[in-house]
N, C-alpha and C positions, 0 to 999 in steps of 0.2 A: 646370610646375605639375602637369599630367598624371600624371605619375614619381611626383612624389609622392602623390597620391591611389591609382595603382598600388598601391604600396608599403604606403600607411596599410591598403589592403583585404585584399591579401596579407597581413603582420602579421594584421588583426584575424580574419580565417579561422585563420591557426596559435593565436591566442589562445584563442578561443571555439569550436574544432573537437570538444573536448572539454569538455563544463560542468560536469562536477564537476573538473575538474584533475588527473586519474589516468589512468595511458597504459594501453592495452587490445589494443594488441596481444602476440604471444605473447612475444615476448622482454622488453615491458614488464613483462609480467604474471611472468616467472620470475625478473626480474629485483627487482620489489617483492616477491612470496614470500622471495628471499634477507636481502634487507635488512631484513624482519621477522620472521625467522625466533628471534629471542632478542627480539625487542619487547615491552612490557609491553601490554597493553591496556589500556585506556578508559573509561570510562564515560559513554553521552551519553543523557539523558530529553531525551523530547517530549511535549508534550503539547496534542491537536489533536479535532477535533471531525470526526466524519463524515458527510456527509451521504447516503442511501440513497432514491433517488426512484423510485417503484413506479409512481406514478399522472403524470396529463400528459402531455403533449404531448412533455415532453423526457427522458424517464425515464433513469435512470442504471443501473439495476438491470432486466435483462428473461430471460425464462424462453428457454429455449434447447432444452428437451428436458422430457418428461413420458411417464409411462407411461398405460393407459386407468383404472389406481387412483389416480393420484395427484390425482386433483379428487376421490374419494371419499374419501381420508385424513384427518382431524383436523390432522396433522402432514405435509403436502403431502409424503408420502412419495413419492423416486423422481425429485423436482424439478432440475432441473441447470438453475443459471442463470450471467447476465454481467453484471457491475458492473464500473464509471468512474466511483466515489463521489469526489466531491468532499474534498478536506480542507482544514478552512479553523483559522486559530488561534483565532477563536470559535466559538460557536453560531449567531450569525443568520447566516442565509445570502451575507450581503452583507459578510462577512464576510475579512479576508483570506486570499486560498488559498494554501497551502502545498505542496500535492501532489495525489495522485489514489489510490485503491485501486483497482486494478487487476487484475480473475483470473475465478475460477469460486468459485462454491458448487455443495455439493448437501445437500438433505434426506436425510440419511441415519440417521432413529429412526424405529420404527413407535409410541414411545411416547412420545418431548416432540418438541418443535419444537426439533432439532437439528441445525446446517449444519457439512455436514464443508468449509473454506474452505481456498482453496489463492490467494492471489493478493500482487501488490509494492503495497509503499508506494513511490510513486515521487515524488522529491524535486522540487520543479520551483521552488521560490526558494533564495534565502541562496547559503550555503556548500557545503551538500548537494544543490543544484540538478545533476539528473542521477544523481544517487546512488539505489541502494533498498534498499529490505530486503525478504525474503523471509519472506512469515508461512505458514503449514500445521498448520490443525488444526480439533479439536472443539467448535464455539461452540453452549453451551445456550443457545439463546435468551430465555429466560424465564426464565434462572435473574438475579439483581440485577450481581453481575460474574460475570464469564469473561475466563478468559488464554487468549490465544493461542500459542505458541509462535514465536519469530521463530530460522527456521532458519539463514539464510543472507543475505546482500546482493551490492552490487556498489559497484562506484567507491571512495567513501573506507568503504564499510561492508563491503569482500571480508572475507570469514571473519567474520561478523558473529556473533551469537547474543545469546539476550535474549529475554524477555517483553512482550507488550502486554497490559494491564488495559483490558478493557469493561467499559461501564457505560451503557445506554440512557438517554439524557436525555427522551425521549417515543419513542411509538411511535402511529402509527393502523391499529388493528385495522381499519379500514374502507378505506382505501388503501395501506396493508403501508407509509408512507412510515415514516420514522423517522430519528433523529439521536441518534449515538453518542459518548461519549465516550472518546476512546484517552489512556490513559498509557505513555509506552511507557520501557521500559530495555534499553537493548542496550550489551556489548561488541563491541570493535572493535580496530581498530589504527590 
């Protein structure tokens, strides 16, 4: 009876060694470039809520770097921060989570509240579990939407590309927290 529990643990390690289901090392990896190399691509939307916590005890979002202007700026010019925003498939917090937004911002306008953002959406249920994609770019904060550009992923989203639609569903001016709403389109293979 032992052998077998062995065995069931073994198996279940080679199963879930990998959670999105796509192999990573180097000959995996040139080995799936060959076989989609004439592939057609995909189309997959998402669409998911962010959560961005400034204030609390458990803040998801916290400042990393400042210069001695950037508390005298309008537009916290100069600000380099770290976010682990939540992403959930509603809006309330309690909300089912899907992933996490994972990276760096920085303030970089002297003239709107502008964050140049560099960070993965990183898959953590379903099918996509372990999977991310890569976003990098210029979010107007204040302006009603903003796209981000989604450069790049990993697992089932290598060579990914694709847009994400912002859209703040509130914001408090008085604790920076706020909740965002992403639609996202990306190709893939």
């Amino acid at each position: 009876m032992e052998k077998h529990y062995i065995i069931l643990i073994l198996c279940s390690i080679l199963v879930f060694a990998n959670g999105n289901g796509v192999s990573q090392g180097p000959k995996a990896v040139r080995k799936w470039f060959k076989k989609h190399s004439n592939a057609k691509e995909k189309l997959t939307e998402f669409h998911f809520y962010l959560h961005d916590i400034v204030s609390g005890r458990n803040p998801t979002n916290i400042p990393v770097a400042m210069t001695n202007a950037t508390t005298q700026s309008p537009t916290y010019f100069g600000l380099i921060a770290a976010m682990d925003d939540l992403l959930t498939e509603g809006p309330e917090p309690d909300s089912k989570v899907v992933g996490r937004a994972s990276g760096l911002f920085g303030s970089s306008s002297l003239q709107e509240l502008g964050l140049h953002m560099t960070f993965n959406i990183v898959f953590t249920e379903g099918k996509y579990n372990g999977s991310m994609l890569a976003v990098s770019g210029y979010n107007q904060f204040n302006n009603r939407y903003r796209e981000l550009p989604i450069v790049g992923g990993s697992g089932v989203f290598r060579l990914a590309r694709g847009v994400a639609t912002l859209e703040n569903v509130w914001y408090n001016n008085t604790s920076g927290d706020a909740l965002v709403e992403y639609h996202v389109l990306v190709l893939h293979y």
